[in-house]
Every structure is written in structure tokens, then in C-alpha cells.
C-alpha positions as CSV (number, residue, x, y, z in Angstrom):
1,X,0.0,0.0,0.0
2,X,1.1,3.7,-1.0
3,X,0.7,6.8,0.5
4,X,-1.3,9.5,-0.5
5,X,-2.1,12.9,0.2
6,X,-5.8,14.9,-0.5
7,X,-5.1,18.8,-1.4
8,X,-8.0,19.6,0.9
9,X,-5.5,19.8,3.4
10,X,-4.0,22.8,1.5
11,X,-7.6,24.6,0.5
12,X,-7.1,27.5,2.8
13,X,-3.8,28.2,2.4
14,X,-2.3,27.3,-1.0
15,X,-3.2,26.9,-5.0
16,X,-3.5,23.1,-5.7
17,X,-0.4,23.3,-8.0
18,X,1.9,24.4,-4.8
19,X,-0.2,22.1,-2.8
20,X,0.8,18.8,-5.3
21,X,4.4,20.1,-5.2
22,X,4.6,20.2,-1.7
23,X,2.9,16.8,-1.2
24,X,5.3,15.4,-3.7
25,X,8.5,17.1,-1.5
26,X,7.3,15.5,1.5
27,X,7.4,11.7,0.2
28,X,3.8,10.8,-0.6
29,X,3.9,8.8,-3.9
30,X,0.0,9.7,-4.6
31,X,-2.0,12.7,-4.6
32,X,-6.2,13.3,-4.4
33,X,-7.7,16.1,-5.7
34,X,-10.1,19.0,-3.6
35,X,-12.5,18.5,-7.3
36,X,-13.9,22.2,-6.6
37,X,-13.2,25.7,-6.7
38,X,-10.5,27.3,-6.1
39,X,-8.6,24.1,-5.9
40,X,-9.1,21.6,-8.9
41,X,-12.6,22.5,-9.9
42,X,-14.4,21.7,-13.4
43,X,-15.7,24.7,-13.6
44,X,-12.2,26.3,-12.9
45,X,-10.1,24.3,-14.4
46,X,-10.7,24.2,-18.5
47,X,-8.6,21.5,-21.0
48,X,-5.5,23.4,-21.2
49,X,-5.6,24.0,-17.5
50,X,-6.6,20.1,-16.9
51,X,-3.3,19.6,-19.6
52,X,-0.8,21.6,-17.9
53,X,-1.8,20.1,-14.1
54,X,-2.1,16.4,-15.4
55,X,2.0,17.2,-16.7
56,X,2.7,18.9,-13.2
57,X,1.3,15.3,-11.7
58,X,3.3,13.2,-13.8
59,X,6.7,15.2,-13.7
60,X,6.4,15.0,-10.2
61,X,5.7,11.6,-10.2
62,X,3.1,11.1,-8.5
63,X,0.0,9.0,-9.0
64,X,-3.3,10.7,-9.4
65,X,-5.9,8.6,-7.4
66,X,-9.2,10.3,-6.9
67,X,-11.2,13.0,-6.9
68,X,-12.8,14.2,-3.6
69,X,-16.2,15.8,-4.3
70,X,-17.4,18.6,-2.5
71,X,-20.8,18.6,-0.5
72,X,-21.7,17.7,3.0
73,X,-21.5,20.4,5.7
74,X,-18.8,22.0,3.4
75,X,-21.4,22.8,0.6
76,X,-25.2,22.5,1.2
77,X,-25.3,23.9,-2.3
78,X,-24.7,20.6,-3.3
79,X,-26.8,17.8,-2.4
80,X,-29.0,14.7,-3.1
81,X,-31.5,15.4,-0.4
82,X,-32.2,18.3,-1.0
83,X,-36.1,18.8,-1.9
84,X,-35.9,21.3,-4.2
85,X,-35.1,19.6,-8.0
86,X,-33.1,22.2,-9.1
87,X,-30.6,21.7,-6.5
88,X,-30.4,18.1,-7.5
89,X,-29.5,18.6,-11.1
90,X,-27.1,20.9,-9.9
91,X,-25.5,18.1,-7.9
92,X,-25.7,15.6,-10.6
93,X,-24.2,18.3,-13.2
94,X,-21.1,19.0,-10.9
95,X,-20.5,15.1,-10.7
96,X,-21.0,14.3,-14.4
97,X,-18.3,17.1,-14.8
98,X,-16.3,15.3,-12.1
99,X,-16.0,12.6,-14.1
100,X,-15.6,14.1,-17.4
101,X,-12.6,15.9,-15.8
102,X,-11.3,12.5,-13.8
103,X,-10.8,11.4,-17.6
104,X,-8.8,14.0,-18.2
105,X,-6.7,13.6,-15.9
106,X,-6.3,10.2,-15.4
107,X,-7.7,9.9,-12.1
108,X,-9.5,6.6,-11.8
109,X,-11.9,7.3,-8.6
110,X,-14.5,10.0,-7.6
111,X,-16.5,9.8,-4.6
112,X,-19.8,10.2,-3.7
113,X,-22.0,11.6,-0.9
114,X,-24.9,12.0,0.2
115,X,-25.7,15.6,1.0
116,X,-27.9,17.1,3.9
117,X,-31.8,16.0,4.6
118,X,-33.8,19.1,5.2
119,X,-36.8,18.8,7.6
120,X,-40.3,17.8,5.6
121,X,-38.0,15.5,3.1
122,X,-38.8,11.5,4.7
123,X,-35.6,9.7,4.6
124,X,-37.2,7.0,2.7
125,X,-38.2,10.1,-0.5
126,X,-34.3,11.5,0.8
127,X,-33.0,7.9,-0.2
128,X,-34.9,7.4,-3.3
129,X,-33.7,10.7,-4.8
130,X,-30.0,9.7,-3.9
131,X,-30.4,6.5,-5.8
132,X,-31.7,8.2,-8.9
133,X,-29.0,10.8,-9.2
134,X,-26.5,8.8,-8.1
135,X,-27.4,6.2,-11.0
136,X,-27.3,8.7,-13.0
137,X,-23.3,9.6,-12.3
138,X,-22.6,6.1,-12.3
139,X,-23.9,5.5,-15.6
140,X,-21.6,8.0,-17.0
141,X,-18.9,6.5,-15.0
142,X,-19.4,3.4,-17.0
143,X,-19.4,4.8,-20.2
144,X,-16.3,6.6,-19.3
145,X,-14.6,3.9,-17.3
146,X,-14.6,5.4,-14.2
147,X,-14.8,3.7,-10.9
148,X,-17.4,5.7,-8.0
149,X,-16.9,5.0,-4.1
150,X,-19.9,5.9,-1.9
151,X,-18.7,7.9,1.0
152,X,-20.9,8.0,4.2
153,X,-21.4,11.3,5.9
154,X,-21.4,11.5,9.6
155,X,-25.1,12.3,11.6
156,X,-24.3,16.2,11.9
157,X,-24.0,16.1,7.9
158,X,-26.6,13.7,6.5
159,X,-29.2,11.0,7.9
160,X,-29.1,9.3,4.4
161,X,-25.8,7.5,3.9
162,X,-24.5,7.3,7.2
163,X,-23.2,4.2,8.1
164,X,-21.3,1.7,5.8
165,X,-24.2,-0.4,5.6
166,X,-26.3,2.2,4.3
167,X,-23.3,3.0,1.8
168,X,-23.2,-1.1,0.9
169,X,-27.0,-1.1,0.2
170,X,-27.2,1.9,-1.9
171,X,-23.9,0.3,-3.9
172,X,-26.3,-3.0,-4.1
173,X,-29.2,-1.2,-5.0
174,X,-27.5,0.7,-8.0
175,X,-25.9,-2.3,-8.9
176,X,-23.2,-1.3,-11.3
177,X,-19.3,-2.8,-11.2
178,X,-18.6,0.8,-11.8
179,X,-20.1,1.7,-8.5
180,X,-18.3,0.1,-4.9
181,X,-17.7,1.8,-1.6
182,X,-15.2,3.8,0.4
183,X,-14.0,3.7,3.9
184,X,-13.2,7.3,5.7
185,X,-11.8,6.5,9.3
186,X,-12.7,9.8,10.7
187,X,-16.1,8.8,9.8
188,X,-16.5,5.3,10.4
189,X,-14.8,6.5,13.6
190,X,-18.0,7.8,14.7
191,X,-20.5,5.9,12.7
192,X,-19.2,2.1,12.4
193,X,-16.5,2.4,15.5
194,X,-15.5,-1.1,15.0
195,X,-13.4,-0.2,11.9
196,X,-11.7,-4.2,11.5
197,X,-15.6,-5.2,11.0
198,X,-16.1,-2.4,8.8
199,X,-13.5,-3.6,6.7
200,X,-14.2,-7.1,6.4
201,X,-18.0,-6.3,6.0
202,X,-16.7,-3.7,3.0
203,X,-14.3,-6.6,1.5
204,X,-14.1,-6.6,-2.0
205,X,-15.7,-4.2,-2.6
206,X,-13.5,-1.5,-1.0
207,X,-11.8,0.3,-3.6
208,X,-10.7,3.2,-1.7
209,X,-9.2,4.7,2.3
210,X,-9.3,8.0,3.2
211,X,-7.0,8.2,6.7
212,X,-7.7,10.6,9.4
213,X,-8.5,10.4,13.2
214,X,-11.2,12.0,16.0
215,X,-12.2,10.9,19.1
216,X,-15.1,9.0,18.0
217,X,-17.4,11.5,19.7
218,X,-19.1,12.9,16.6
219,X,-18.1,16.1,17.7
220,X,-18.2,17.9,14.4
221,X,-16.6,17.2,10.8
222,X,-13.0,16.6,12.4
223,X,-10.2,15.1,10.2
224,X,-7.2,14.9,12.4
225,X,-3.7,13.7,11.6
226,X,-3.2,9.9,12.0
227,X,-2.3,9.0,15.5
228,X,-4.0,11.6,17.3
229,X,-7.6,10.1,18.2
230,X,-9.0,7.0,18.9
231,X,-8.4,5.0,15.4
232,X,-5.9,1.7,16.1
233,X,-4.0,2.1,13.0
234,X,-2.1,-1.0,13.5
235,X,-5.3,-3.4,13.4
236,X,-6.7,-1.1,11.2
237,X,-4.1,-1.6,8.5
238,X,-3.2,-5.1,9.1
239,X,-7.4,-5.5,8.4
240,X,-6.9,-4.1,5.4
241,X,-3.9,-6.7,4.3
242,X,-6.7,-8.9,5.5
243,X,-9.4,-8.6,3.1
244,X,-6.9,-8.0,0.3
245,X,-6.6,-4.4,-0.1
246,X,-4.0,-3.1,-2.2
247,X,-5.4,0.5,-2.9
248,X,-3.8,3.8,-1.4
249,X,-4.1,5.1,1.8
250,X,-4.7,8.7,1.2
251,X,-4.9,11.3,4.1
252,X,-7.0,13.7,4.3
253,X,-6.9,16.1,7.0
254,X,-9.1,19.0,7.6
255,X,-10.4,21.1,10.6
256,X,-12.3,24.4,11.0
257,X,-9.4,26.4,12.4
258,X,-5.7,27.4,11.1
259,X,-2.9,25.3,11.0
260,X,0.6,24.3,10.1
261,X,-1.0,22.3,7.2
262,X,2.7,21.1,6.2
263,X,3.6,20.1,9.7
264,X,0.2,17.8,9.6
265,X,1.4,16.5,6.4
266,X,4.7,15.7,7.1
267,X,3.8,14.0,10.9
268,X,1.0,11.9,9.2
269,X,3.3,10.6,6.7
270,X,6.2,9.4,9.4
271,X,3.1,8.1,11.7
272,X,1.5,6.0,8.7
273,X,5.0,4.7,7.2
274,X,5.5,3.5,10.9
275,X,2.5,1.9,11.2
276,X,3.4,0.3,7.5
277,X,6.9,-0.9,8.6
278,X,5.2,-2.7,11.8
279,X,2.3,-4.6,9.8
280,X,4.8,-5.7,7.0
């Protein structure tokens, strides 16, 4: 398993070309893209701008590995759940352009969420307008031979796709080999606690890890560096080895206050190669 790095990290405080560069100085061999404005954003990025950061990736050699969508608590401008239809197609047109743009650039995952349930809106109406959109991305995933990883969202975000089973039925439900799931250990942290379980009951069809640590608490949308909450990275990991995943571990770290984003980036990389040298 390789390291990566998402340039969420960076958002607040650099472009995402000096962001890659400096993920790329610090060691990690793979690098996940923030896929919205000002960082690498469809709308912001056009094909000469997708050509010249696609040739920063590669001279820097790094591997591009996924795009991380924006929604959640981050953007309630974009979301499934959301009653009004118009913000749906909104959604659904900034993920079709997610995935026109992960062709582009060679990037072989983008994720999906959720978004936030307004009160009036049932979960069960919440859910069925989830699975229609999301089809609806996954279809052009297929066509474009992109792979889609359902991200859960934790209670203070969404009471749609919360838990991994709820992200495991809605995979089932859409029912597409272009559509699997994706672990996040800050959420899964709070939502599915017992994170070995989580992995076994994700299995095969785990295609992606995004690593980050809380105290479990739900307390908030709180990506911490590895090592400094409640996540055993050691089981975690050799889990992982366990069920046969060979994908790349990619932190993302993000909080709501400033910080030394390089000194996160360069402490979760040492605490994660550690943990890698101990579950050889």
C-alpha cells in the first residue's frame, strides 16, 4: 500500500499546483484532488488548464488517485437530499463534470455523498432521490470507465448514507461494477467504530481509504492527523492486508481552524509509514 495525500488539506492556504508540489517534496507517492473551486474545480479548471496540471502530476511523479467531491456540511449547495429539484440537477451536473474531468486527468476514482436531509424530506423520498441521481453519475462512470466510491457522511451532515451499511446497500441497490464503496476513518470513527468489522463487512468491494482520526465523539466534521484520536492504525491496517486491499491510503486532513498544514502532512506521513513498517 502507497501513501497519498488529498489537497484539501492545502484549501485554505495554497493553489492546488503548490499544494501537489509540496505533497510530492514531503514523500507521498500519490496525490487526491479537492474537485472544486479554487482548488481543482471543473468549472475552474478548463482542457489546457486540466493539460498543464495532469504534466505537473506526472513530472512530479506522482500517481493521481481520486477526486474528492465537495458537498456535505462543506457545501449544502450541493446535495441529493435536498427537496428542491433544481438543486439536484445541480448536484448531478457538478458530478458528471467530475467525471468528465477524472478522464482528463487520469484519475480513476470519484466519490460520492450524500448531501444534507432538510426537515419535511422522509428519509425513505431523501433515499430514493439519492439512488436516482447517483445512477445517474454512475452510468456515465461506465461509459467513461470510471470507478465511483460511496462515501458515508457523519449524523451532523446527513441522515441518508450514514453508516457503511447504508453505503453497501445503496452500492447493491444501483448495482453497477462501476459503483463500490469507500471507507473514511474519521467517519467510520464515529458511525461504524469497529473499523476491523467495517472492513471485512466492506471486502471486496473496497476500492478506496481515506485516513484521518477523531475521538469517535461525533463532535463535528474533524479530520485529524493519523495518531492523534482513537483509530488503532495498526489493526486497522493489518485488516486491510486482511481482506486483500492493495489500494492507497490517502490522508485527508481538515479542521475548522488554522494550522501548520505542512507540519500535519509531514507528521502523518512518518506516523502511517511506521505503522506500514510494523504490519509488514
Amino acid at each position: 500500500m502507497k501513501l497519498g495525500f488529498c489537497t484539501m488539506g492545502y484549501l485554505d492556504y495554497t493553489t492546488v499546483e503548490e499544494a501537489t508540489k509540496r505533497i510530492a517534496r514531503i514523500g507521498y507517492k500519490a496525490v487526491d484532488f479537492w474537485a472544486y473551486s479554487p482548488h481543482l474545480g471543473p468549472d475552474l479548471y478548463d482542457s489546457a488548464r486540466r493539460k498543464e496540471m495532469k504534466n505537473l502530476v506526472e513530472s512530479l511523479g506522482l500517481e493521481p488517485t481520486a477526486l474528492s467531491v465537495n458537498g456535505g456540511g462543506l457545501a449544502l449547495h450541493l446535495s441529493f437530499s435536498n427537496p428542491f429539484p433544481e438543486v439536484r440537477e445541480t448536484t448531478v451536473a457538478y458530478y458528471l463534470d467530475c467525471i468528465d474531468l477524472a478522464v482528463d486527468m487520469g484519475i480513476p476514482i470519484v466519490n460520492m455523498i450524500s448531501g444534507h436531509m432538510l426537515y419535511g424530506t422522509t428519509r425513505e423520498q431523501a433515499w430514493d432521490w439519492n439512488k436516482e441521481c447517483m445512477s445517474r453519475i454512475v452510468k456515465r462512470a461506465e461509459d467513461k470507465g470510471i470507478m465511483t466510491a460511496i462515501h458515508t457522511l457523519t449524523p451532523c451532515e446527513s441522515r441518508v448514507v450514514v453508516t457503511l451499511d447504508d453505503a453497501i446497500q445503496m452500492m447493491r441497490e444501483i448495482d453497477s461494477p462501476n459503483c463500490k464503496v469507500m471507507i473514511d476513518t474519521a467517519d467510520q470513527n464515529i458511525t461504524d467504530p469497529n473499523l476491523c468489522d467495517a472492513v471485512r463487512k466492506a471486502g471486496k468491494d473496497l476500492v478506496y481509504v481515506h485516513c484521518n482520526d477523531n475521538s469517535g465523539e461525533g463532535r463535528g466534521d474533524v479530520h485529524l492527523p493519523p495518531g492523534r484520536g482513537s483509530v488503532n492504525w495498526e489493526t486497522f491496517v493489518r485488516t486491510l492486508k486482511e481482506v486483500g486491499y492493495e489500494g492507497v491510503l490517502t490522508v485527508q486532513v481538515h479542521t475548522g481552524h488554522p494550522v501548520d498544514i505542512d507540519a500535519w502532512a509531514y507528521e502523518s506521513f512518518a506516523y502511517l509509514n511506521e505503522v506500514l513498517r510494523k504490519v509488514q
